[in-house]
CHARMM internal coordinates of N, CA and C (Angstrom, degrees):
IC EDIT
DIST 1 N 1 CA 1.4432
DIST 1 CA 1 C 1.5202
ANGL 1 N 1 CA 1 C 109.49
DIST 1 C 2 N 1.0843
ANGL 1 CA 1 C 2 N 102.51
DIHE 1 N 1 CA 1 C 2 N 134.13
DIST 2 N 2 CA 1.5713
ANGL 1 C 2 N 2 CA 114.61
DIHE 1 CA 1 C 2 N 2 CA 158.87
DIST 2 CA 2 C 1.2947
ANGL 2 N 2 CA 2 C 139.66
DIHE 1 C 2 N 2 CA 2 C -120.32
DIST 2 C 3 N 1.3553
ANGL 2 CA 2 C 3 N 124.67
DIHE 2 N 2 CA 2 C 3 N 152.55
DIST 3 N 3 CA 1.7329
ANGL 2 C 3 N 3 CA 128.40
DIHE 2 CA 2 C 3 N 3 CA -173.38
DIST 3 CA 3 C 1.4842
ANGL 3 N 3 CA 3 C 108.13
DIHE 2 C 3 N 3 CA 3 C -65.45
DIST 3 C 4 N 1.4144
ANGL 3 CA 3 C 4 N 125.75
DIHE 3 N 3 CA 3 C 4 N 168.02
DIST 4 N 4 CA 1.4515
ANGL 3 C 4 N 4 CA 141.81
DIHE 3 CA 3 C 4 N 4 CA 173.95
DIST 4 CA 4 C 1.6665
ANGL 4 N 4 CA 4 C 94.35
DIHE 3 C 4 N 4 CA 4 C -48.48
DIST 4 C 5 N 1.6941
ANGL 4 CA 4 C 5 N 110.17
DIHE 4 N 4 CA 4 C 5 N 142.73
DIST 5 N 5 CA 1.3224
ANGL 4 C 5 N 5 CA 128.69
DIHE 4 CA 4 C 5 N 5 CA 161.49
DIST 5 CA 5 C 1.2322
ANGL 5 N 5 CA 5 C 107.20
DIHE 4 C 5 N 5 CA 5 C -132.81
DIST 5 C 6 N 1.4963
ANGL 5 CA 5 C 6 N 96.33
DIHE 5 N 5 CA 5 C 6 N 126.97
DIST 6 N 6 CA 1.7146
ANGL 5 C 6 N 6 CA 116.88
DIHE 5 CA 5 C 6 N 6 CA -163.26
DIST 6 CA 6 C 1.3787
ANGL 6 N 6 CA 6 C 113.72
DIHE 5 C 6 N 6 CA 6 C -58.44
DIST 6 C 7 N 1.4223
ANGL 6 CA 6 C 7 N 108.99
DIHE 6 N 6 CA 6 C 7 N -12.72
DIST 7 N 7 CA 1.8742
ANGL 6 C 7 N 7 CA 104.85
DIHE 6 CA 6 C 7 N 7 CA -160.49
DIST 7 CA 7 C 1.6990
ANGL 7 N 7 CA 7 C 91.36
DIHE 6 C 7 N 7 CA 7 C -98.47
DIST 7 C 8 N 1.5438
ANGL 7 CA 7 C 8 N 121.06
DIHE 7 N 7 CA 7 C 8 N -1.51
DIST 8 N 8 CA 1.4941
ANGL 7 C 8 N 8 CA 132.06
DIHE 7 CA 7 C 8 N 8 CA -151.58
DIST 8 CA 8 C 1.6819
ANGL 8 N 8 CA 8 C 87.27
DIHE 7 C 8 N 8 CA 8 C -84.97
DIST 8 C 9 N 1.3929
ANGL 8 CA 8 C 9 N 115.51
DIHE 8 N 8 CA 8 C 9 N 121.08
DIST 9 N 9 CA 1.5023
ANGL 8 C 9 N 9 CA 129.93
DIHE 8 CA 8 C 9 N 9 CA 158.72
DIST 9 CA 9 C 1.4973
ANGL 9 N 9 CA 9 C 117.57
DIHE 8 C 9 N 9 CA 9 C -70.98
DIST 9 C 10 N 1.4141
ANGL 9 CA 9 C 10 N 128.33
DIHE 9 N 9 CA 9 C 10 N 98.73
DIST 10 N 10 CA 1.1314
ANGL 9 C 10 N 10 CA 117.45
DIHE 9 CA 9 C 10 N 10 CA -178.29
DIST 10 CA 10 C 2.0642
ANGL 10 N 10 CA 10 C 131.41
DIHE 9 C 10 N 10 CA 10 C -58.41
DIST 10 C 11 N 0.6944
ANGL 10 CA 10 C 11 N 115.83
DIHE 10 N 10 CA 10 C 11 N 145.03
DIST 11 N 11 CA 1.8816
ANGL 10 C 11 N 11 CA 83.21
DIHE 10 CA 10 C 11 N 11 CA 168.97
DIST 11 CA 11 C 1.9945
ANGL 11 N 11 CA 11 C 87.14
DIHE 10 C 11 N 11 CA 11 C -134.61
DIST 11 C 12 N 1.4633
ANGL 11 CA 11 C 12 N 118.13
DIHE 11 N 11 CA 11 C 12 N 131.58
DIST 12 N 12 CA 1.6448
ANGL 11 C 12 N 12 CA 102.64
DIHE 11 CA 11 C 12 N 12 CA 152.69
DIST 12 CA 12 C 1.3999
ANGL 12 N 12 CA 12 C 132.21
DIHE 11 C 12 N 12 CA 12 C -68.24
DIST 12 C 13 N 0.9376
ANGL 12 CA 12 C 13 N 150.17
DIHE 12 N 12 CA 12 C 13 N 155.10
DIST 13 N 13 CA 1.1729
ANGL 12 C 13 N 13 CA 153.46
DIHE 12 CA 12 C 13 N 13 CA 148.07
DIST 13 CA 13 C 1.6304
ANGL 13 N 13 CA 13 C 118.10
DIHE 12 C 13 N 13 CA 13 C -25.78
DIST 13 C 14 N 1.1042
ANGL 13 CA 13 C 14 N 117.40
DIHE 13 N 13 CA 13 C 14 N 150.01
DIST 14 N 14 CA 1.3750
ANGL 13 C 14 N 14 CA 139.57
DIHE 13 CA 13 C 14 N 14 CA -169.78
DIST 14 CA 14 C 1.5066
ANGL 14 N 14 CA 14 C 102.83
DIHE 13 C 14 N 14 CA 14 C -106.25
DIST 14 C 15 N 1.4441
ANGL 14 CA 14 C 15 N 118.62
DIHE 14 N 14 CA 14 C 15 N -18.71
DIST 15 N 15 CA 1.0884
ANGL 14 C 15 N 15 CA 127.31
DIHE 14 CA 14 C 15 N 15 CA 161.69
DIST 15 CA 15 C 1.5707
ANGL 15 N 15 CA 15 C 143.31
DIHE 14 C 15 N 15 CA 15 C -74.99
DIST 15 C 16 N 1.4202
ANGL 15 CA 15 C 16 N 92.18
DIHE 15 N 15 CA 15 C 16 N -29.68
DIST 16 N 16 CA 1.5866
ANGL 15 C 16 N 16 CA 122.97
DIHE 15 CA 15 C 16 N 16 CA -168.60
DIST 16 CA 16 C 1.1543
ANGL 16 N 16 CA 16 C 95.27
DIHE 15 C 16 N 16 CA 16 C -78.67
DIST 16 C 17 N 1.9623
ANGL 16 CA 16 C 17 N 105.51
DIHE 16 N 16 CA 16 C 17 N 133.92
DIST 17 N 17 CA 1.6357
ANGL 16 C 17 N 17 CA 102.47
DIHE 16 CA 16 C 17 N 17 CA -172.90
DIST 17 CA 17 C 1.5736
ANGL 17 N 17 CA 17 C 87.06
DIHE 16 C 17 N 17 CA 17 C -98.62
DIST 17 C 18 N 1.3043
ANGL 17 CA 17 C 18 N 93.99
DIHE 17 N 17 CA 17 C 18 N -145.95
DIST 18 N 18 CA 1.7079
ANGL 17 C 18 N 18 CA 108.05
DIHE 17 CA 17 C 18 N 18 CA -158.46
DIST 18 CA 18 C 1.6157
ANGL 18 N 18 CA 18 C 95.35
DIHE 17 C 18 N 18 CA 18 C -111.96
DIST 18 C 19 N 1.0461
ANGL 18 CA 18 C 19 N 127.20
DIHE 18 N 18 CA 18 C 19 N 45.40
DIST 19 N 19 CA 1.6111
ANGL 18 C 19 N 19 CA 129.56
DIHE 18 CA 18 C 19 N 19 CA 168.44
DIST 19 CA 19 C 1.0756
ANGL 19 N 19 CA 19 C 107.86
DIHE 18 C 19 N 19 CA 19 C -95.92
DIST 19 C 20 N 1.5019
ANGL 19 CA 19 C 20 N 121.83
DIHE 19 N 19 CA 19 C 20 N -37.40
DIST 20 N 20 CA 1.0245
ANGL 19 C 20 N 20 CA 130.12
DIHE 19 CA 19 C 20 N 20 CA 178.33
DIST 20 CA 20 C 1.9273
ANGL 20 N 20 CA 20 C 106.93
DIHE 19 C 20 N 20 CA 20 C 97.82
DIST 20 C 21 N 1.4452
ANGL 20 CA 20 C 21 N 100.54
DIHE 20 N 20 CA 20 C 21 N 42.23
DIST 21 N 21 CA 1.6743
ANGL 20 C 21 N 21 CA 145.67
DIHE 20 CA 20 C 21 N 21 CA 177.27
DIST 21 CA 21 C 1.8975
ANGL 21 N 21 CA 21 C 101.32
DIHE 20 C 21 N 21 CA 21 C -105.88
DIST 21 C 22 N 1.6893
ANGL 21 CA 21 C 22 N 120.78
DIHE 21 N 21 CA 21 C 22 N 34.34
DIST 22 N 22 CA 1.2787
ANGL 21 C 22 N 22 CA 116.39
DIHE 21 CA 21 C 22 N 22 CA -166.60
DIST 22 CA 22 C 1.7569
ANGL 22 N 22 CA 22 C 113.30
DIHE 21 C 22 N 22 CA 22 C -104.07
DIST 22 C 23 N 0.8336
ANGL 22 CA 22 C 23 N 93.13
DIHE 22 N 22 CA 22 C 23 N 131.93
DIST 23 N 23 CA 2.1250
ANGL 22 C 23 N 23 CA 103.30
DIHE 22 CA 22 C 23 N 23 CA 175.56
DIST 23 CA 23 C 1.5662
ANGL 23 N 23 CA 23 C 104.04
DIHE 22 C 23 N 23 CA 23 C -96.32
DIST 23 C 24 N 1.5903
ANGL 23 CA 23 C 24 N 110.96
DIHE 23 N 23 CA 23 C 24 N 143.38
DIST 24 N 24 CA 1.0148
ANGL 23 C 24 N 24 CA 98.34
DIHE 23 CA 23 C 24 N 24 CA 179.83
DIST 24 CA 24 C 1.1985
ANGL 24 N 24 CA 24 C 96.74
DIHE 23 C 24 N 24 CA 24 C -145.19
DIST 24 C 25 N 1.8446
ANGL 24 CA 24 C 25 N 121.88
DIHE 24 N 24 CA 24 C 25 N 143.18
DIST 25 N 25 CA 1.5909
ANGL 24 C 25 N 25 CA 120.74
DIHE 24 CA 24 C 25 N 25 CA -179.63
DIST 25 CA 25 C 1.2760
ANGL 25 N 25 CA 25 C 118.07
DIHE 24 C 25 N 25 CA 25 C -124.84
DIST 25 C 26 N 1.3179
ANGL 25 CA 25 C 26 N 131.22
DIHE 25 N 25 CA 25 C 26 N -162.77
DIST 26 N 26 CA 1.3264
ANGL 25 C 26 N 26 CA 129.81
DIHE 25 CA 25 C 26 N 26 CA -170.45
DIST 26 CA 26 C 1.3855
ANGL 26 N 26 CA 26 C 101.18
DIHE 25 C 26 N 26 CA 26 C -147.84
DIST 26 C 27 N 1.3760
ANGL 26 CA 26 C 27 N 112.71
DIHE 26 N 26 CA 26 C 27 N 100.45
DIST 27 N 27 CA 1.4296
ANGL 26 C 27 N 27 CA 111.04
DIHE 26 CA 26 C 27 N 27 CA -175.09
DIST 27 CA 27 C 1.1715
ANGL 27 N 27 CA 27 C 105.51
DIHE 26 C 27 N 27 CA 27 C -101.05
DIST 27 C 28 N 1.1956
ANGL 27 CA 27 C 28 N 147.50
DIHE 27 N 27 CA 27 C 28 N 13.04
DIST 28 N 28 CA 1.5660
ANGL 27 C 28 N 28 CA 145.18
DIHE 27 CA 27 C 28 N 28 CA 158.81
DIST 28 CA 28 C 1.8318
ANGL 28 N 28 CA 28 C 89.16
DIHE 27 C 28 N 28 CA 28 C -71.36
DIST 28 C 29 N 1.5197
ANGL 28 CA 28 C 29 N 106.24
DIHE 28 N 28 CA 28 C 29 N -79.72
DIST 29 N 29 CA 1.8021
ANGL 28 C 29 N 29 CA 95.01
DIHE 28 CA 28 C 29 N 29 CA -165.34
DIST 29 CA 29 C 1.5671
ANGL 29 N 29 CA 29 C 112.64
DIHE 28 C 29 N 29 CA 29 C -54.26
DIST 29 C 30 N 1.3442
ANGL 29 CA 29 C 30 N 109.17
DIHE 29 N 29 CA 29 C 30 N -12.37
DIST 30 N 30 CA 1.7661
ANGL 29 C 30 N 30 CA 110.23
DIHE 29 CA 29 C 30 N 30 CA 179.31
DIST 30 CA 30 C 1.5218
ANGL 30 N 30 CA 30 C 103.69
DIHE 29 C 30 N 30 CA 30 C -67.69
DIST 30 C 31 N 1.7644
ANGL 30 CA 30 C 31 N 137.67
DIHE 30 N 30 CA 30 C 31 N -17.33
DIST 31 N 31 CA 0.9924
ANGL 30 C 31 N 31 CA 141.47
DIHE 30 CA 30 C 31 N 31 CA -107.54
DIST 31 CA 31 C 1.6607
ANGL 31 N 31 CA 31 C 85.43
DIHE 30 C 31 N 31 CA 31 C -141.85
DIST 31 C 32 N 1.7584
ANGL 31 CA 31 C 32 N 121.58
DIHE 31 N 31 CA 31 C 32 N -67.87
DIST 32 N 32 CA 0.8142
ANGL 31 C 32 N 32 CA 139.50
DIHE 31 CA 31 C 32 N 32 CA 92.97
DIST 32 CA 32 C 1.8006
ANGL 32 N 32 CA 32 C 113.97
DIHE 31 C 32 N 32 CA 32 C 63.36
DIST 32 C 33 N 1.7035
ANGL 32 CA 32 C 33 N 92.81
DIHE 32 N 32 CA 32 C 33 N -110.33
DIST 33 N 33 CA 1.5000
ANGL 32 C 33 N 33 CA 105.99
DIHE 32 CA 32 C 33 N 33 CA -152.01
DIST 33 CA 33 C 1.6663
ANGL 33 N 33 CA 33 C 96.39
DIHE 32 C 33 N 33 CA 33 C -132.27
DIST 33 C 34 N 1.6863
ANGL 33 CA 33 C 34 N 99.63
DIHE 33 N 33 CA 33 C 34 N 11.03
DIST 34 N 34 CA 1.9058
ANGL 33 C 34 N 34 CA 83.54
DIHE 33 CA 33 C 34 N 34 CA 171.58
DIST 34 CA 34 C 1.6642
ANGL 34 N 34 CA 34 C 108.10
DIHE 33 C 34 N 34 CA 34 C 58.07
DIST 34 C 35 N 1.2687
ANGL 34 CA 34 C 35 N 121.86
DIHE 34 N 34 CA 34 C 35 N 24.60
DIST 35 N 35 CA 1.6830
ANGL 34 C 35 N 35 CA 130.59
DIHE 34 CA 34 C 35 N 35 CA 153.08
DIST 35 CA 35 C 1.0534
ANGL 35 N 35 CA 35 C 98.58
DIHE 34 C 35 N 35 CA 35 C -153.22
DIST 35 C 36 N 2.0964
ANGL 35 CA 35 C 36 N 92.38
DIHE 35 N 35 CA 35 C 36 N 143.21
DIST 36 N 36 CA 2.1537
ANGL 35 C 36 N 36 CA 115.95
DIHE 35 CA 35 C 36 N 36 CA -174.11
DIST 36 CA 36 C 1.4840
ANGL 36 N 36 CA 36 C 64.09
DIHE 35 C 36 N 36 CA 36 C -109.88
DIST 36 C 37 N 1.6027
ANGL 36 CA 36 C 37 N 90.13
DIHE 36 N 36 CA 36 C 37 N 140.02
DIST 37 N 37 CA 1.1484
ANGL 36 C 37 N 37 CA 111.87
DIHE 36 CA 36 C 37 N 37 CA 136.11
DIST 37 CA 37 C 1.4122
ANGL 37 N 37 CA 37 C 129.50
DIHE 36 C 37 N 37 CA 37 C -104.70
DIST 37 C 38 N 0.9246
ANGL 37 CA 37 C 38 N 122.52
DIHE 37 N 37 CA 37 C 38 N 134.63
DIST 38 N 38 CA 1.5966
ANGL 37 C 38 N 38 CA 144.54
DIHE 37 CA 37 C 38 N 38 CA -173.90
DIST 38 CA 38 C 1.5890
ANGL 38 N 38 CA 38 C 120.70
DIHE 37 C 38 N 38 CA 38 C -94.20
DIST 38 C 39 N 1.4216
ANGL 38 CA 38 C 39 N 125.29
DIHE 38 N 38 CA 38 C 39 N 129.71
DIST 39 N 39 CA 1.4271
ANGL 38 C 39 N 39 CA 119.05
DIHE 38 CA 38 C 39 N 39 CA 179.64
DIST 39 CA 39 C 1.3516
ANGL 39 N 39 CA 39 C 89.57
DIHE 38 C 39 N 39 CA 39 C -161.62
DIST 39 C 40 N 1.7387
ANGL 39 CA 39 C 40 N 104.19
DIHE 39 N 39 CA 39 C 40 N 162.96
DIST 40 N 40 CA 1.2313
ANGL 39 C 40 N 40 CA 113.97
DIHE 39 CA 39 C 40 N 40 CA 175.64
DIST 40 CA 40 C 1.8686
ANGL 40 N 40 CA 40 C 102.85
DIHE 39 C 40 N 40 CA 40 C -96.86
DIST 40 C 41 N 1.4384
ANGL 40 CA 40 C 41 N 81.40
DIHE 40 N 40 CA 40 C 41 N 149.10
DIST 41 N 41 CA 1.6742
ANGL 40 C 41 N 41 CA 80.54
DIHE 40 CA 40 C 41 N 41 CA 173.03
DIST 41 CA 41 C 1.7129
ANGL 41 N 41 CA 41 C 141.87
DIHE 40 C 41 N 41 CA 41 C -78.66
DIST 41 C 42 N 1.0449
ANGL 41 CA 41 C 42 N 95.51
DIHE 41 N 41 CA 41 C 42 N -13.37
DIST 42 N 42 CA 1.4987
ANGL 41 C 42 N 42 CA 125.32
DIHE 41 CA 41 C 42 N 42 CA -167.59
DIST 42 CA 42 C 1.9278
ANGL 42 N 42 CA 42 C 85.72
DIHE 41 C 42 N 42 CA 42 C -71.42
DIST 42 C 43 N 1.5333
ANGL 42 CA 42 C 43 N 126.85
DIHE 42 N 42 CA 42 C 43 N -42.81
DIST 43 N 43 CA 1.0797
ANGL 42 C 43 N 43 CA 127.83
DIHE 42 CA 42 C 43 N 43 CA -130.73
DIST 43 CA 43 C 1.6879
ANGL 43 N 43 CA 43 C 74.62
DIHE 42 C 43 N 43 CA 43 C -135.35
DIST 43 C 44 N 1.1567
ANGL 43 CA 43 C 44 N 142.65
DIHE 43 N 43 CA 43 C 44 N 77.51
DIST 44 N 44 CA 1.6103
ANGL 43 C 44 N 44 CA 135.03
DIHE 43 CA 43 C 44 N 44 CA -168.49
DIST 44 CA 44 C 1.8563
ANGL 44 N 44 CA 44 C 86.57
DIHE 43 C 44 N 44 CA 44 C -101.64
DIST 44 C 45 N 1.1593
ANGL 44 CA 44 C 45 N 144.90
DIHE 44 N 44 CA 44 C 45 N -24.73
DIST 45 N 45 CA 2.0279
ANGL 44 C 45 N 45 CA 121.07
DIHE 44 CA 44 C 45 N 45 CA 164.53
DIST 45 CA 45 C 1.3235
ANGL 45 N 45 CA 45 C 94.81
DIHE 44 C 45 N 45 CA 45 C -89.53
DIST 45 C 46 N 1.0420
ANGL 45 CA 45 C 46 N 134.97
DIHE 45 N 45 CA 45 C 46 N 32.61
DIST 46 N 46 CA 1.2490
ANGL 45 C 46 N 46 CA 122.63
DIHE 45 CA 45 C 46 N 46 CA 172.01
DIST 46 CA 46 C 1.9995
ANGL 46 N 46 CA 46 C 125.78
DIHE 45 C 46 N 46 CA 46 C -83.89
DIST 46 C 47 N 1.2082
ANGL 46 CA 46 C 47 N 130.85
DIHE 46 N 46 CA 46 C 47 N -149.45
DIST 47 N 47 CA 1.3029
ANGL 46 C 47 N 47 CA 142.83
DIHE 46 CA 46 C 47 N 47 CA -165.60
DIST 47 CA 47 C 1.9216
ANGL 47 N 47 CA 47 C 79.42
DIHE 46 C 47 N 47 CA 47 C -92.64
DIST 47 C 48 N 1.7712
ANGL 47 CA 47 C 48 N 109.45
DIHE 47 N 47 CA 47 C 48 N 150.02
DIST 48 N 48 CA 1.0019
ANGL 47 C 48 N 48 CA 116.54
DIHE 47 CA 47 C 48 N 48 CA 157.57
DIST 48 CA 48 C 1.2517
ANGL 48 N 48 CA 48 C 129.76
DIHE 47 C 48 N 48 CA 48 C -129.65
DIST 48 C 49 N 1.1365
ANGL 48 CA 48 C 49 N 138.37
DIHE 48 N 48 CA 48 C 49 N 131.03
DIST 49 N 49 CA 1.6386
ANGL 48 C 49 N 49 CA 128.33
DIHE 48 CA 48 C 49 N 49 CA -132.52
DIST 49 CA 49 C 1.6818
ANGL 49 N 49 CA 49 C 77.99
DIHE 48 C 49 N 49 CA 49 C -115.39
DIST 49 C 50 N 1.8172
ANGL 49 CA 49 C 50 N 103.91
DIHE 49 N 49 CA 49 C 50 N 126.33
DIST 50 N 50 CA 1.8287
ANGL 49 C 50 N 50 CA 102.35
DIHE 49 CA 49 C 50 N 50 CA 176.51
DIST 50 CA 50 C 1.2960
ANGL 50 N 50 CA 50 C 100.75
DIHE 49 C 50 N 50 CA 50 C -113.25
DIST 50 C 51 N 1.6818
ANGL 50 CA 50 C 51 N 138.12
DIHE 50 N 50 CA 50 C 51 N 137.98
DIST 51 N 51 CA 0.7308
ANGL 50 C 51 N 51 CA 155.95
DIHE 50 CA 50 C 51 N 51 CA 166.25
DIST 51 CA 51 C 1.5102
ANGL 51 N 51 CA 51 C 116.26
DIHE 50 C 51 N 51 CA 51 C -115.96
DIST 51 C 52 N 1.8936
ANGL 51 CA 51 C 52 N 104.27
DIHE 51 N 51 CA 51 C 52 N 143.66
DIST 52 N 52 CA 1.6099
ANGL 51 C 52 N 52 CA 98.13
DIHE 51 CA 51 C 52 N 52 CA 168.45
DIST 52 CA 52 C 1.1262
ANGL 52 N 52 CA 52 C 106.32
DIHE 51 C 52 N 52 CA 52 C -53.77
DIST 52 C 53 N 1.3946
ANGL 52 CA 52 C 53 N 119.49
DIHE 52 N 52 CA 52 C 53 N 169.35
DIST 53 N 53 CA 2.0495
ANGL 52 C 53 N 53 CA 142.53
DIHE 52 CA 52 C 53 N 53 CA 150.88
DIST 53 CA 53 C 1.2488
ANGL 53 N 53 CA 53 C 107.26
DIHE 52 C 53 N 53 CA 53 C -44.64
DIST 53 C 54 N 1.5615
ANGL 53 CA 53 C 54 N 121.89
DIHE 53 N 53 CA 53 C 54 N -37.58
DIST 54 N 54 CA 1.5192
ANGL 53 C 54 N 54 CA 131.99
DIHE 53 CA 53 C 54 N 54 CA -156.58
DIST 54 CA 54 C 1.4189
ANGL 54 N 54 CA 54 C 113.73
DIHE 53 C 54 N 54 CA 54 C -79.11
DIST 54 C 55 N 1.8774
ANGL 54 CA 54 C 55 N 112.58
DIHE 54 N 54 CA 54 C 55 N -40.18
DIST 55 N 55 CA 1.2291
ANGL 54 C 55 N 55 CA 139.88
DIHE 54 CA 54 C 55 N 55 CA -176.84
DIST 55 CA 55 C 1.4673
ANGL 55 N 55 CA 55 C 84.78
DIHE 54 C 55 N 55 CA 55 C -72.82
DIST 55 C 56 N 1.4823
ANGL 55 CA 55 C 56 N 107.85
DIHE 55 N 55 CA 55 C 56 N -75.34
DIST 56 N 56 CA 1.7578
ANGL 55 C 56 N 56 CA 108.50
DIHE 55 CA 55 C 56 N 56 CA -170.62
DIST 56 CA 56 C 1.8368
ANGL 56 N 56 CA 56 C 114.53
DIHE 55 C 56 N 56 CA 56 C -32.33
DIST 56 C 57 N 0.7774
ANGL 56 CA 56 C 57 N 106.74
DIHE 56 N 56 CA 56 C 57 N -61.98
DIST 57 N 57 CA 1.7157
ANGL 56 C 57 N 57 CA 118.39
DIHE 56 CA 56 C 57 N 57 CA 178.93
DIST 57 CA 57 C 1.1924
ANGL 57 N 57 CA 57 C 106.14
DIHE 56 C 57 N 57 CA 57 C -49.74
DIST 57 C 58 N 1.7255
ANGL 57 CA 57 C 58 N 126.75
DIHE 57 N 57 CA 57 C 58 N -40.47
DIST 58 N 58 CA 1.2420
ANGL 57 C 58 N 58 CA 121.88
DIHE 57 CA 57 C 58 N 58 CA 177.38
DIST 58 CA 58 C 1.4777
ANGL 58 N 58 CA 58 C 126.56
DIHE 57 C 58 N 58 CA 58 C -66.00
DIST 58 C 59 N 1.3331
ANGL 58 CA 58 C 59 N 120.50
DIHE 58 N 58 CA 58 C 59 N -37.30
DIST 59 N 59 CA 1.6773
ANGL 58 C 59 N 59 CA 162.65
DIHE 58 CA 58 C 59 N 59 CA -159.09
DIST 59 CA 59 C 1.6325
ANGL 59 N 59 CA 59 C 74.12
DIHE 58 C 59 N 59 CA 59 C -80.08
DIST 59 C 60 N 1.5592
ANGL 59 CA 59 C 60 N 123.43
DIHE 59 N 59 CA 59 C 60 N -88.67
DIST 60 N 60 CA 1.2313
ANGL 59 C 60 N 60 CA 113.79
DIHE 59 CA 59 C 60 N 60 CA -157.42
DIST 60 CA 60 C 1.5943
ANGL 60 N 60 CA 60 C 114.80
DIHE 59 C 60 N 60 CA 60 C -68.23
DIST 60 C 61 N 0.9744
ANGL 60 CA 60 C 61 N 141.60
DIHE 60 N 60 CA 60 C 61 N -25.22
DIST 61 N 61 CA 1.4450
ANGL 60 C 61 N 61 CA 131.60
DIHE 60 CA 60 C 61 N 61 CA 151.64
DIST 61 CA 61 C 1.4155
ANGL 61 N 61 CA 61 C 117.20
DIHE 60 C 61 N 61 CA 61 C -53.50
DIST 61 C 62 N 0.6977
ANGL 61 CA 61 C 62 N 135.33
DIHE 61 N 61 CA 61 C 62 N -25.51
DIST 62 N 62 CA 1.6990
ANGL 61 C 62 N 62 CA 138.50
DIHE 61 CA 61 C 62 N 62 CA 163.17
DIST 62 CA 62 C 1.7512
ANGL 62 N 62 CA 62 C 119.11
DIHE 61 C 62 N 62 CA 62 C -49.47
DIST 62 C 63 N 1.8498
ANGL 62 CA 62 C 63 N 82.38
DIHE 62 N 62 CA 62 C 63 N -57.71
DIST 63 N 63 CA 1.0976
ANGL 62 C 63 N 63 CA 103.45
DIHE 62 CA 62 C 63 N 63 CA -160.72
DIST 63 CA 63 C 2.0322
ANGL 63 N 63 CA 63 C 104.66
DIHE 62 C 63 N 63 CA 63 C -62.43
DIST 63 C 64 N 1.6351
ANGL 63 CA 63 C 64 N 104.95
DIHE 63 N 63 CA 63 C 64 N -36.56
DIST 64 N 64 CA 1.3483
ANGL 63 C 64 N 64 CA 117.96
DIHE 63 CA 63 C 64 N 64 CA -178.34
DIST 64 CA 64 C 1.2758
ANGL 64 N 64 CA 64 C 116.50
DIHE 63 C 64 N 64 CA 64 C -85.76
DIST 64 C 65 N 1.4688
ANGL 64 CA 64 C 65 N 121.63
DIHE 64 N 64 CA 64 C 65 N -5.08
DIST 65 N 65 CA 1.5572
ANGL 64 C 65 N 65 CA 119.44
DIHE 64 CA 64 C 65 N 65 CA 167.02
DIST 65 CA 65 C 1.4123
ANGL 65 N 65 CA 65 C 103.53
DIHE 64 C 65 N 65 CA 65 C -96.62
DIST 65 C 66 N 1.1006
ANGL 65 CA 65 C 66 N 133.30
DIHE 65 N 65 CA 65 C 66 N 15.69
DIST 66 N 66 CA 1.6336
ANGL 65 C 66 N 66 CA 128.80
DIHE 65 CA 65 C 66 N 66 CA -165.98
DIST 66 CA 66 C 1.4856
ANGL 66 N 66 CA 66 C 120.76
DIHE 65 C 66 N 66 CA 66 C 65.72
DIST 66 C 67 N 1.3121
ANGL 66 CA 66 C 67 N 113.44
DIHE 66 N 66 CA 66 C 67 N -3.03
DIST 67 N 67 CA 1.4348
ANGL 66 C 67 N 67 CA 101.11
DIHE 66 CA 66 C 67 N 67 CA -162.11
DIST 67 CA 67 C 1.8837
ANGL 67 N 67 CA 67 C 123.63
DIHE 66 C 67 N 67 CA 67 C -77.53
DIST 67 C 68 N 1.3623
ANGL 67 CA 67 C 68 N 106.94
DIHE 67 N 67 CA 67 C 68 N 1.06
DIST 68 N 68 CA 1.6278
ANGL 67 C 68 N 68 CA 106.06
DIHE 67 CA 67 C 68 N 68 CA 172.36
DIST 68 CA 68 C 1.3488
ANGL 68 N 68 CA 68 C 106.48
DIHE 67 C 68 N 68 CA 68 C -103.27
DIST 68 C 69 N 1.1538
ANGL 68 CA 68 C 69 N 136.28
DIHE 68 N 68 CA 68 C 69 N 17.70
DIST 69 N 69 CA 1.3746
ANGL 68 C 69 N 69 CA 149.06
DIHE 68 CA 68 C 69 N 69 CA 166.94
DIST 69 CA 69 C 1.5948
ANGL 69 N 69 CA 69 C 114.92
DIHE 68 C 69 N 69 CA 69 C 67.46
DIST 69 C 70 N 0.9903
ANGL 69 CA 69 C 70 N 122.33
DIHE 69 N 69 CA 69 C 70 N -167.17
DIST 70 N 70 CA 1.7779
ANGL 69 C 70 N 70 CA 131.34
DIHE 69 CA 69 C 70 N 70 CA 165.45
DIST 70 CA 70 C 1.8129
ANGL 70 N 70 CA 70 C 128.77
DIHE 69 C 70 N 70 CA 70 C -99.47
DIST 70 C 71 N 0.8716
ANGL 70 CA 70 C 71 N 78.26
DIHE 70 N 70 CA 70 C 71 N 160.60
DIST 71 N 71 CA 1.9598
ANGL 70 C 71 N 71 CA 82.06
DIHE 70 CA 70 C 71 N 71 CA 175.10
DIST 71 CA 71 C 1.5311
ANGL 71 N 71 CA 71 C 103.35
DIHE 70 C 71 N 71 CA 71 C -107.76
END
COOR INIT
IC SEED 1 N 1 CA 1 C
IC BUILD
């Protein structure tokens, strides 16, 4: 994991409701260097969770067929 990088374009999720339950990635460096980075928003200097593109792509197809369920 790594801390916030200043040149890092945030984008939130399209998913994230308004509780303030929001993910947020960086699809320029996803674009880039072939790793999303991932962070919560609530916590933007916080820990940044890096994942391949491959995982990422997988995670969000999951996420849009229903198949990791709800909380």
């Amino acid at each position: 994991m790594a801390t916030e990088s200043p040149a890092r374009h945030w984008v939130k999720s399209s998913y994230s409701g308004n509780g303030g339950s929001c993910v947020e990635w960086a699809p320029r460096t996803a674009t880039a260097t072939g790793i999303v980075p991932v962070r919560d928003s609530k916590n933007p200097t916080g820990p940044t969770l890096n994942v391949t593109a491959a995982a990422f792509s997988s995670f969000v197809s999951g996420v849009k067929a229903g198949d990791l369920g709800t909380v």
